[in-house]
C-alpha positions in Angstrom: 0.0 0.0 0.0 1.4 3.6 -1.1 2.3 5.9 2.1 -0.3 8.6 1.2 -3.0 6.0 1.3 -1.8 4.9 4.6 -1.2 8.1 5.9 -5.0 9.4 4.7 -6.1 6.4 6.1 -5.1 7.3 9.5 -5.9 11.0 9.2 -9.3 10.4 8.4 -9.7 7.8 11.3 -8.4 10.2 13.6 -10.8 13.1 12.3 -13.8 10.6 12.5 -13.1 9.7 16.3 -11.9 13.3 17.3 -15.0 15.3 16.1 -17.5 12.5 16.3 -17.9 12.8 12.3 -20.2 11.1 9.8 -18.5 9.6 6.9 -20.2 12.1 4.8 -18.9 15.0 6.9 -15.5 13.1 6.8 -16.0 12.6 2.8 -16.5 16.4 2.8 -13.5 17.6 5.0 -11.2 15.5 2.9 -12.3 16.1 -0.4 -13.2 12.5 -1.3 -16.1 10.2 -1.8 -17.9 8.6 0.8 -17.2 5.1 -0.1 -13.2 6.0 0.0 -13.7 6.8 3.4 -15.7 3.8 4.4 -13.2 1.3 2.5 -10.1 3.4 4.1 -11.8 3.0 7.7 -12.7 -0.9 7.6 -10.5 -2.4 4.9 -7.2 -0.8 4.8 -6.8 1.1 8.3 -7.5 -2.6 9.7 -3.9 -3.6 8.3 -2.4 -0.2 9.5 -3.5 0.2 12.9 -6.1 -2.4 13.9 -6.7 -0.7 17.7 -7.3 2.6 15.8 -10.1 1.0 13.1 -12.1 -0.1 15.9 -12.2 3.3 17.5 -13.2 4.5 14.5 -15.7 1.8 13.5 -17.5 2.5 17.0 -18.2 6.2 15.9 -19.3 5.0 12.8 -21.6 2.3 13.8 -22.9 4.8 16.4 -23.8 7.5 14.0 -25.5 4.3 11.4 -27.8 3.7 14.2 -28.8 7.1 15.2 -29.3 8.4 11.2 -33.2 7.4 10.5 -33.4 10.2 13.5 -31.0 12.9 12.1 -33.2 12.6 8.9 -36.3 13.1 10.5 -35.3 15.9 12.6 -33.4 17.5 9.5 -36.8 17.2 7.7 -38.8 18.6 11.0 -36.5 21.7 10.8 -37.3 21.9 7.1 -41.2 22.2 7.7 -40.5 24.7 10.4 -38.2 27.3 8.4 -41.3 27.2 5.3 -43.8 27.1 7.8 -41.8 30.4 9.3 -41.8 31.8 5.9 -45.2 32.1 5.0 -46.7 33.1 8.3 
């Protein structure tokens, strides 16, 4: 495995665990696709630094579980601004 790949792989680990960040918000902050992230998290950092992929994996399974309520709130908000606007 290249050393950039390695080194990214870590980076983004360490981002995910230190601000508690979504692998979209992660994708995002590292200018890369979503799926990168997920295969650099599971796959790759696994061979790197094995103690550091489950760290990660626990925020990530974490934020899987709690998304069906992020969407609903995000749509709640949604409803609230129009319904704002056109009182």
């Amino acid at each position: 495995m290249k050393d950039y790949i390695e080194e990214r792989a870590i980076n983004i680990a360490t981002y995910i665990i230190d601000y508690n960040a979504t692998v979209r918000q992660t994708a995002k902050e590292f200018g890369i696709s979503k799926s990168t992230v997920h295969k650099d998290v599971t796959d790759r950092l696994m061979e790197i630094n094995p103690n550091l992929a489950k760290e990660a994996r626990k925020v990530l399974d974490v934020n899987k579980s709690e998304r069906h309520i992020r969407g609903g709130l995000a749509t709640r908000e949604k409803y609230i601004h129009l319904h704002q606007l056109q009182v």
